[in-house]
KELOMI-822503 format. One line per field, with one value per residue (C-alpha): residue number from 1; residue in one letter; x, y, z. Coordinates in Angstrom, 1 decimal, decimal comma. Each point is the difference from the previous one (the first is absolute). Example, Ala and Ser with C-alpha at 12.3 -4.5 7.8 and 13.67 -1.06 7.14 Angstrom:
% residues 2
num <- c(1 2)
residuo <- c(A S)
x <- c(12,3 1,4)
y <- c(-4,5 3,4)
z <- c(7,8 -0,7)
//
This chain:
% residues 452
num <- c(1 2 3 4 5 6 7 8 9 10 11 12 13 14 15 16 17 18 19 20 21 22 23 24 25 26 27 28 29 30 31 32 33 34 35 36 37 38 39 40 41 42 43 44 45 46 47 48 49 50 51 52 53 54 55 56 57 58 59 60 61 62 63 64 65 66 67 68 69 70 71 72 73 74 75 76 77 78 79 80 81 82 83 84 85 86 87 88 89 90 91 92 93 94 95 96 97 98 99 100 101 102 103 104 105 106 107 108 109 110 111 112 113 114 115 116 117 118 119 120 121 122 123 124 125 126 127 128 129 130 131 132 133 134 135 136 137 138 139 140 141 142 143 144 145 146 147 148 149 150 151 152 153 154 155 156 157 158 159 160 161 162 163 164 165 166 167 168 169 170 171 172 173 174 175 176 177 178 179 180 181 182 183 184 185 186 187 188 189 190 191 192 193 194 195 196 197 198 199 200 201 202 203 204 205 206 207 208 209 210 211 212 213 214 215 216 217 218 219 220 221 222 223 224 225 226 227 228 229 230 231 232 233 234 235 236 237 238 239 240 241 242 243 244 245 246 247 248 249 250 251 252 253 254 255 256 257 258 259 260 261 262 263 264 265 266 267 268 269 270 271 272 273 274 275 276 277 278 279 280 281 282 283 284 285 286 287 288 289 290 291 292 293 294 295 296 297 298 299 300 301 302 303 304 305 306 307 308 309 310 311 312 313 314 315 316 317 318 319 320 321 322 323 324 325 326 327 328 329 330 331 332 333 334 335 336 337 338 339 340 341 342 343 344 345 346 347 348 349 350 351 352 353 354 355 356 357 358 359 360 361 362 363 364 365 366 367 368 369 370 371 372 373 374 375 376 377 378 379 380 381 382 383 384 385 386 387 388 389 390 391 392 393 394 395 396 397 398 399 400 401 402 403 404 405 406 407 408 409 410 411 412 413 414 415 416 417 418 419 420 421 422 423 424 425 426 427 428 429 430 431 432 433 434 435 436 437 438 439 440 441 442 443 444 445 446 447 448 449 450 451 452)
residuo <- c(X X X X X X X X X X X X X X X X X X X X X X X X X X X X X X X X X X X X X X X X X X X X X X X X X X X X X X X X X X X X X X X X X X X X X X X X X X X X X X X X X X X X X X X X X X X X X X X X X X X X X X X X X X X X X X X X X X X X X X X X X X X X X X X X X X X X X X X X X X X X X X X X X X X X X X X X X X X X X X X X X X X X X X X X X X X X X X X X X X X X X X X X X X X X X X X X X X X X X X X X X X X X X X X X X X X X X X X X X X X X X X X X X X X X X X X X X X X X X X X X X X X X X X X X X X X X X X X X X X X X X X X X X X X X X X X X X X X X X X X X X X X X X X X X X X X X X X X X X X X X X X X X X X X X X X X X X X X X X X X X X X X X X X X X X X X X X X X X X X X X X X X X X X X X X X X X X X X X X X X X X X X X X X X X X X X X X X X X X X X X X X X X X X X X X X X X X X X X X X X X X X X X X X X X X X X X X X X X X X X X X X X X X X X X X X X X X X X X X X X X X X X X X X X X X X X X)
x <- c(-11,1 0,1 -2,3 -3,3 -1,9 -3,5 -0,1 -0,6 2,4 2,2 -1,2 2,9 2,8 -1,1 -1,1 -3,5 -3,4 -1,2 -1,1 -3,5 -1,1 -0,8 -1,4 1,3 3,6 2,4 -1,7 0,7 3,7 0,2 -1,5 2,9 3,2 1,8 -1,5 1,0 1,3 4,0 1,0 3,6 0,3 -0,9 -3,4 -0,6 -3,2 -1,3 -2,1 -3,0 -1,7 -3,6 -2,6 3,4 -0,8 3,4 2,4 2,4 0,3 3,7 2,1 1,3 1,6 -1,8 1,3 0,0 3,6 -0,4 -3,2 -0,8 -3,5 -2,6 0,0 3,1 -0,5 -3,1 2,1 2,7 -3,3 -0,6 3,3 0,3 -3,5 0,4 2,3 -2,3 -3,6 -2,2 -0,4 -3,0 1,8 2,5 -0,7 -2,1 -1,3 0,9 -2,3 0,7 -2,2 -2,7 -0,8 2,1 1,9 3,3 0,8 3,4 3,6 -0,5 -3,4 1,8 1,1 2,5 -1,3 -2,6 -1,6 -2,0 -2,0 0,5 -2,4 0,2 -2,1 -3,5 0,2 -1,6 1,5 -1,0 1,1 0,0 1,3 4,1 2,9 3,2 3,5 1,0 4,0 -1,7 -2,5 3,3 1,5 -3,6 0,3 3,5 -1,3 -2,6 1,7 3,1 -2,6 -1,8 3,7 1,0 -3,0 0,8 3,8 -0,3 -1,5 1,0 3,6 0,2 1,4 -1,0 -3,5 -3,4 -1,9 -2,6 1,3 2,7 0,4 -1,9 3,2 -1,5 -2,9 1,2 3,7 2,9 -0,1 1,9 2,5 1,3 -0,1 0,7 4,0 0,0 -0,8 -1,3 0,0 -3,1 0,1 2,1 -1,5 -4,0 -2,4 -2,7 1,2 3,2 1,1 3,7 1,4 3,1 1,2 2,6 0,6 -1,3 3,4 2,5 -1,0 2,8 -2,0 -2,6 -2,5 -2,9 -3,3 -2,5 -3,3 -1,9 -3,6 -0,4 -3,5 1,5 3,3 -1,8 -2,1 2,5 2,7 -3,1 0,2 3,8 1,2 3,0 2,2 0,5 -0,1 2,7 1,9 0,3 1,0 3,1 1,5 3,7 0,9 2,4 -1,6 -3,7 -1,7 0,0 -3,7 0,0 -3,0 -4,3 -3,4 -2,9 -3,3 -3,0 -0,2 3,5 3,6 3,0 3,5 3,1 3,1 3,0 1,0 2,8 1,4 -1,5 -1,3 2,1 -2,2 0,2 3,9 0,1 -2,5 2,4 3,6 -1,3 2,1 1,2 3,6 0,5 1,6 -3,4 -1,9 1,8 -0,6 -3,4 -0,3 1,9 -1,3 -4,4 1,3 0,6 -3,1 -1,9 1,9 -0,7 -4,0 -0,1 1,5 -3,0 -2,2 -1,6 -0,8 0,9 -1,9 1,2 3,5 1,3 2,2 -2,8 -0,3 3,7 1,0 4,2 1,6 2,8 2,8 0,8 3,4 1,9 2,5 -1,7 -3,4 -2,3 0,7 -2,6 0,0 -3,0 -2,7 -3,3 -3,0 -3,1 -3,9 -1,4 -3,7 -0,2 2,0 -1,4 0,9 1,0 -1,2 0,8 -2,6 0,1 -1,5 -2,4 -0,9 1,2 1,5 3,3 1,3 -0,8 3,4 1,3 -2,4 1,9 -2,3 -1,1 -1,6 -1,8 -1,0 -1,4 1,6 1,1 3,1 2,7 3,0 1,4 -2,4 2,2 2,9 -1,5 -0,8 3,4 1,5 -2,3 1,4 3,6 -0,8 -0,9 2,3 2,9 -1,3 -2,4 -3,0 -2,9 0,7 -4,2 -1,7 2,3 -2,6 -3,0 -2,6 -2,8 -0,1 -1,4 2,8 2,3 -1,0 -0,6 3,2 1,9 -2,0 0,9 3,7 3,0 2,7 2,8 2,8 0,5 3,5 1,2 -0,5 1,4 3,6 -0,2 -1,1 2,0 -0,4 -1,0 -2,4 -1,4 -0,3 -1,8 -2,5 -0,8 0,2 -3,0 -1,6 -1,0 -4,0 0,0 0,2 1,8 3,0 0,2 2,7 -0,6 0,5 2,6 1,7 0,3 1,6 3,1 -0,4 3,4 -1,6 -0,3 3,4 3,1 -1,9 1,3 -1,6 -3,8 1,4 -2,5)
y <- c(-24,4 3,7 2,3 0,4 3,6 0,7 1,1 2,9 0,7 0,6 3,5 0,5 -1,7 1,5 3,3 -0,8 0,0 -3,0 -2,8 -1,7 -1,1 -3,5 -2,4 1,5 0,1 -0,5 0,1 3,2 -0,8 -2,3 3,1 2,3 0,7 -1,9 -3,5 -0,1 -3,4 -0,1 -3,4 0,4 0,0 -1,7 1,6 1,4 -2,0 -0,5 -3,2 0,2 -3,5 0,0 0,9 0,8 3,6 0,9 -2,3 2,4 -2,0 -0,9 1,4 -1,5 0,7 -1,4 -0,5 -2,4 -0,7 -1,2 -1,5 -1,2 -1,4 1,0 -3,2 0,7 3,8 -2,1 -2,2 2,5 1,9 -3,0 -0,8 3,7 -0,1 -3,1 1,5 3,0 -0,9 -2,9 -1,8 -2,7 -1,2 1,6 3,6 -0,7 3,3 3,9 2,8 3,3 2,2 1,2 -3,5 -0,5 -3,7 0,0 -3,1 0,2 1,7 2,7 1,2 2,0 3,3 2,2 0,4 -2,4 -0,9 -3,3 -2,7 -3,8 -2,6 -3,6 -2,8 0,6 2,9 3,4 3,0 2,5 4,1 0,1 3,3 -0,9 1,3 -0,2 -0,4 3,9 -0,8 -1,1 3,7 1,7 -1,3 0,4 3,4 0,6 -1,5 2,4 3,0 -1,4 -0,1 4,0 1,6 -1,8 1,0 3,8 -0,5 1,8 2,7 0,3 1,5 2,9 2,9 3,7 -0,5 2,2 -3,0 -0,6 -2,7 1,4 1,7 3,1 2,3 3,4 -0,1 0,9 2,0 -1,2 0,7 2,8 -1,9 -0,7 3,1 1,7 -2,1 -0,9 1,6 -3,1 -0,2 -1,7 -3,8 -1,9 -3,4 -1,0 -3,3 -1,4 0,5 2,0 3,6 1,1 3,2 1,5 3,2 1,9 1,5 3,8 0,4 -2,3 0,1 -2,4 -3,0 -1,8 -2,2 -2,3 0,5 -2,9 0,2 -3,2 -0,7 -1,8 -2,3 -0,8 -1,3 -1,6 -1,6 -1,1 -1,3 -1,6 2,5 -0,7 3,4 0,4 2,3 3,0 -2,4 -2,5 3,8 1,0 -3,2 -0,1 3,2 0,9 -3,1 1,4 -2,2 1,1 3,0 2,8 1,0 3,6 0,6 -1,0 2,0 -2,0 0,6 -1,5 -1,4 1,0 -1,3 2,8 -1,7 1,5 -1,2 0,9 0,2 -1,3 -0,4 -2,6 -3,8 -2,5 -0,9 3,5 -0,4 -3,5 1,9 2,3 -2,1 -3,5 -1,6 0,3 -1,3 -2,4 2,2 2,2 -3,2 -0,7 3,2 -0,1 -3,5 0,4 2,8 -1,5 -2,8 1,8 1,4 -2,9 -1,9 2,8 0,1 -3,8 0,4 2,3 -2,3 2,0 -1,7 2,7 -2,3 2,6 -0,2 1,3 2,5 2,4 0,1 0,6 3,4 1,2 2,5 1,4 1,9 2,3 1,7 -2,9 1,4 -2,8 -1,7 0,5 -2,5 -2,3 1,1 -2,0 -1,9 0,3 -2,5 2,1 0,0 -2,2 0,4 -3,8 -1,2 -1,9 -1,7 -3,5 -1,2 -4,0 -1,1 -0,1 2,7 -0,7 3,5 0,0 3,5 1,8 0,5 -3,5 -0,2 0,5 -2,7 -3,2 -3,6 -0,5 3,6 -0,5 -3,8 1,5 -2,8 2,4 1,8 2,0 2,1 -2,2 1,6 3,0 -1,8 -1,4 3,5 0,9 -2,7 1,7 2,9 -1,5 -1,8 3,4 2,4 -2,8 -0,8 3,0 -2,1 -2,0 -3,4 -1,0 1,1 2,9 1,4 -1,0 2,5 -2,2 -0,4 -3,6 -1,3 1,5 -2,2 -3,2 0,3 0,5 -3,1 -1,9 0,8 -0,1 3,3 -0,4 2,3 0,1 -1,1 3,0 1,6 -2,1 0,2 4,2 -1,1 -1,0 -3,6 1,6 1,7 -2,9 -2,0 3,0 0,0 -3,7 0,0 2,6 -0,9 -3,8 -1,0 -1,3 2,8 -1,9 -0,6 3,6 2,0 2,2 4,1 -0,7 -2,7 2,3 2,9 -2,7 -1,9 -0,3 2,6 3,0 -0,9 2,2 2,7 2,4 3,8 0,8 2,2 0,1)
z <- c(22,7 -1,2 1,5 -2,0 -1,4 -1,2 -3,9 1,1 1,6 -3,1 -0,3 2,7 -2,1 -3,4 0,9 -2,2 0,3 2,2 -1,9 -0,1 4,1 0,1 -0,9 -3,7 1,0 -1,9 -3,5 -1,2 0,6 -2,9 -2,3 1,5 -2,9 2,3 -1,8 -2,6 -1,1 0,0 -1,5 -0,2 3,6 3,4 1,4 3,3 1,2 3,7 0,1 2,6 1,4 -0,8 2,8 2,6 0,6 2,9 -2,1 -2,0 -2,5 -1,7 -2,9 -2,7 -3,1 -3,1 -3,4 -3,2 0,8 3,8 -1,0 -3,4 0,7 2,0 2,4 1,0 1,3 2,0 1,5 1,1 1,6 1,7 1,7 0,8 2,0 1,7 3,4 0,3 -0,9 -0,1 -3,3 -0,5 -2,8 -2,7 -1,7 -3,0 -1,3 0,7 -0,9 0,6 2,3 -2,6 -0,3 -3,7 -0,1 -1,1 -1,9 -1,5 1,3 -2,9 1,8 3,0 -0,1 1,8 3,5 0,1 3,4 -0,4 2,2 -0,8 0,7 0,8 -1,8 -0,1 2,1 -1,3 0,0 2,2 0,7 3,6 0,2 0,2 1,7 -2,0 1,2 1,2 -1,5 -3,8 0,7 0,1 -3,1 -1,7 1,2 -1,5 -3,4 -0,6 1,1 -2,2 -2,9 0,5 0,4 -3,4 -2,0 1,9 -0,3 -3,9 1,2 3,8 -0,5 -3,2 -1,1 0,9 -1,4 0,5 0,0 2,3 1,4 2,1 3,3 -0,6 2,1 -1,9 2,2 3,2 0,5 1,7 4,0 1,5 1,7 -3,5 -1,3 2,7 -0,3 -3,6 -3,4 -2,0 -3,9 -2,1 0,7 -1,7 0,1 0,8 0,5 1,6 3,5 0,2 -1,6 -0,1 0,1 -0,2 2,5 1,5 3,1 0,7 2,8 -2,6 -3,2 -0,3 1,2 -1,6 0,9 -1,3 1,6 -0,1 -0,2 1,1 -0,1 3,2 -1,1 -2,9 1,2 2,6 -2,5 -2,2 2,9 2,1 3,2 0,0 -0,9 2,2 -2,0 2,3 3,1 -1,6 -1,6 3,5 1,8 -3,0 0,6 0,1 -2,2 -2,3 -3,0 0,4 -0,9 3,0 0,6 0,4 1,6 -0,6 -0,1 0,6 -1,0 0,2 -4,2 -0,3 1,3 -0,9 0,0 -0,2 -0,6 -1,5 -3,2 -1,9 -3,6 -2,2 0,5 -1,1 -2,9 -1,2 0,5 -1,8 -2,9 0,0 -0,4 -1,6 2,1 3,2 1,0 2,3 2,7 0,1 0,4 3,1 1,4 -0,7 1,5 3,0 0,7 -0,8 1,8 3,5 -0,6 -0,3 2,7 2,5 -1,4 1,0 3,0 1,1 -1,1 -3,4 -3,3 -2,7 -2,5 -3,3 -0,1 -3,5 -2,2 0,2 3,3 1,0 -0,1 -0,7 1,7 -2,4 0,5 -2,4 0,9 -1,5 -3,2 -2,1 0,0 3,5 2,8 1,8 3,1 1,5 -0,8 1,8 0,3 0,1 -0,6 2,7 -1,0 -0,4 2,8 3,0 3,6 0,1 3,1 -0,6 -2,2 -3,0 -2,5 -2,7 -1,6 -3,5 -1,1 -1,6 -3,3 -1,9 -1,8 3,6 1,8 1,5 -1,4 3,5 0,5 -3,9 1,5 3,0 2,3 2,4 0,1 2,3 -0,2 -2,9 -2,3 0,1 -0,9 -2,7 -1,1 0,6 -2,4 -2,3 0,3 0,1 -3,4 -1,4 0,9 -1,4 -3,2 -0,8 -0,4 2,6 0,5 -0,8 -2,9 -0,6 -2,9 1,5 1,8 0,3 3,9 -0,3 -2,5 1,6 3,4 -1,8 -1,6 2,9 1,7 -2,7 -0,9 1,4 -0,6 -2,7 -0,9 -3,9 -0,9 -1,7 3,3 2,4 -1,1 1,4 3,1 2,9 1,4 4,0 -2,2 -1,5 3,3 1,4 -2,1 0,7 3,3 -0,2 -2,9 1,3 0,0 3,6 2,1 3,2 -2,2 -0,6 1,6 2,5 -0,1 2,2 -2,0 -2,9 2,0 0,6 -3,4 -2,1 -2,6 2,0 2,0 -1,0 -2,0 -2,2 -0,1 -1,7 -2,4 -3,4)
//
């Protein structure tokens, strides 16, 4: 049996205030955004047995479709019980913990954590511990739910609003300016301001200086902010952004790396499409990336065109060459250590089902991120809900459907191509290839130049 956890204990895994001590401990959770009812899909729901205070309880998915009356969900409670707990006759009622009786299927919410009774038996809040695996996923859910109610106004344009990283406050540190002179910023949020500079000795080079607010990237990555850790373990990867050097302070993070030409969406903005030869330069070359990532055992968790940078080479007669491709801004990656990860963030056109179903998830969501981007740079368009910006449409969508290529594209496309993209692109993440699998996969064999 999973290990159980205290209610309040989900402060840790949420990064919120606690909730209500015992013996009101779980009510407030039912008043949380998180539960709201979602009837077009299976419910997350850990059921509790009355009156058994150190038994975690079990989970199990409820829905009209698996089970159509009520009886039925009781019975399945029942049969799940009966190898862990003692039952003095079959599950007959569940209440949650502020004492409310649910009576039909349609009653439960998202997240729910309810105790069910035998016959004749009263219910009574004996101050439960819940299963610590189901605390996790709970956890996921609500921080799933706050960054998607932040996501519209997390990530913006240059804006004076007050709700970005107030940078004018306090001036860069010497050790910048000391090396670089540094332009206005060029791009600003919640947590992160990016500037542009060159060097004082070469004013040839140019670099990006990053300006992280560390509690807020703590915050929002749940104490897993690893990016100058994970930038420093990847060095001297020809496909991965060289970090220059770091300032720490103690609000502020300065990262600097180096600079190169555009991103690939700004390239693909730029052309309207790409042709095929550039698309296996730029996966080949994500692909060694990513394999060599793994192999260090780092999650990047936001694969996507905007987030890998081209390196162009402009002494070509004709049109500018690719010369590389770089994966960079690690600010969401993490460690893998073996278990699996629950923590729900990235881009959500980007997001692989299982990381938006909070089951758990490994390397393979960054494959599935990379068939994203695949799908993309071949056909100039996202393969979910291409026109939609509502976060939570965007996920449901891409729970709920399965990628297509419209048929006046798929005649310009090259059959490797094709296969590529659904060998990446598949909803069960062990059937996924690998980073490796797609550095040797027919596609990217016997490549032609990048040439735009």
């Amino acid at each position: 049996m999973a290990r159980s956890t205290s209610i309040e204990s989900i402060n840790e895994l949420t990064c919120m205030p606690p909730f209500p001590v015992l013996p009101r401990p779980l009510s407030d959770i039912s008043a949380c955004p998180l539960a709201r009812r979602l009837p077009a899909k299976a419910l997350r729901v850990c059921f509790l047995r009355n009156m058994n205070q150190h038994f975690g309880g079990v989970c199990l998915p409820v829905s009209k479709k698996r089970y159509q009356e009520f009886q039925a969900l009781l019975e399945a409670v029942t049969v799940a019980f009966r190898p862990h707990v003692y039952l003095k006759s079959a599950i007959t009622r569940i209440f949650r913990i502020n004492g409310t009786e649910l009576l039909s299927v349609d009653d439960f919410c998202e997240g729910d954590i309810v105790a069910c009774c035998c016959q004749y038996e009263p219910f009574m809040d004996v101050g439960y511990n819940v299963n610590q695996h189901y605390m996790r996923i709970l956890g996921s859910l609500i921080r799933m739910r706050e960054k998607i109610e932040e996501d519209d106004e997390e990530d913006s344009p240059l804006s004076d609003d007050d709700g970005v990283i107030d940078y004018k406050s306090c001036e860069l540190p010497q050790a910048i300016l000391l090396y670089l002179n540094v332009t206005k910023p060029i791009w600003i949020n919640k947590s992160t301001v990016i500037f542009e500079g060159t060097g004082r000795a070469r004013k040839d080079k140019d670099y990006i200086i990053k300006m992280v607010d560390k509690e807020h990237m703590c915050s929002r990555t749940n104490d897993t902010y690893f990016e100058i850790e994970i930038l420093r373990k990847l060095q001297d990867h020809p496909n991965i952004i060289d970090l220059i050097y770091t300032v720490e302070q103690f609000k502020y993070i300065y990262i600097v790396i180096e600079r190169l030409d555009c991103d690939l969406y700004e390239l693909l903005q730029k052309k309207q499409v790409f042709p095929e030869s550039l698309v296996q330069k730029a996966m080949n070359d994500v692909s060694k990336g990513l394999a060599y990532i793994h192999a260090c055992q780092i999650i990047h968790r936001d694969l996507k065109l905007d987030n890998l940078l081209v390196q162009l080479d402009y002494s070509a007669a004709m049109e500018p060459a690719v010369v590389a491709v770089k994966i960079s801004d690690f600010g969401l990656a993490t460690y893998y250590t073996g278990r699996e990860i629950y923590q729900c963030c990235g881009t959500p056109h980007y997001m692989a089902p299982e990381l938006i179903n909070c089951t758990g998830y490994d390397f393979s969501v960054d494959l599935w991120s990379l068939g994203v981007t695949l799908y993309y740079m071949l056909f100039s368009r996202l393969p979910f809900a291409h026109c939609e910006c509502d976060p939570l449409v965007v996920q449901e969508f891409i729970r709920r459907n399965n990628y297509h290529i419209p048929p006046e594209l798929k005649m310009k496309v090259s059959l490797p191509a094709q296969q590529l993209v659904k060998s990446l692109l598949v909803k069960f993440p062990q059937h996924r290839l690998s980073a490796i699998e797609v550095c040797h996969h027919p596609f990217l064999m016997n490549r032609r130049s990048g040439s735009l």
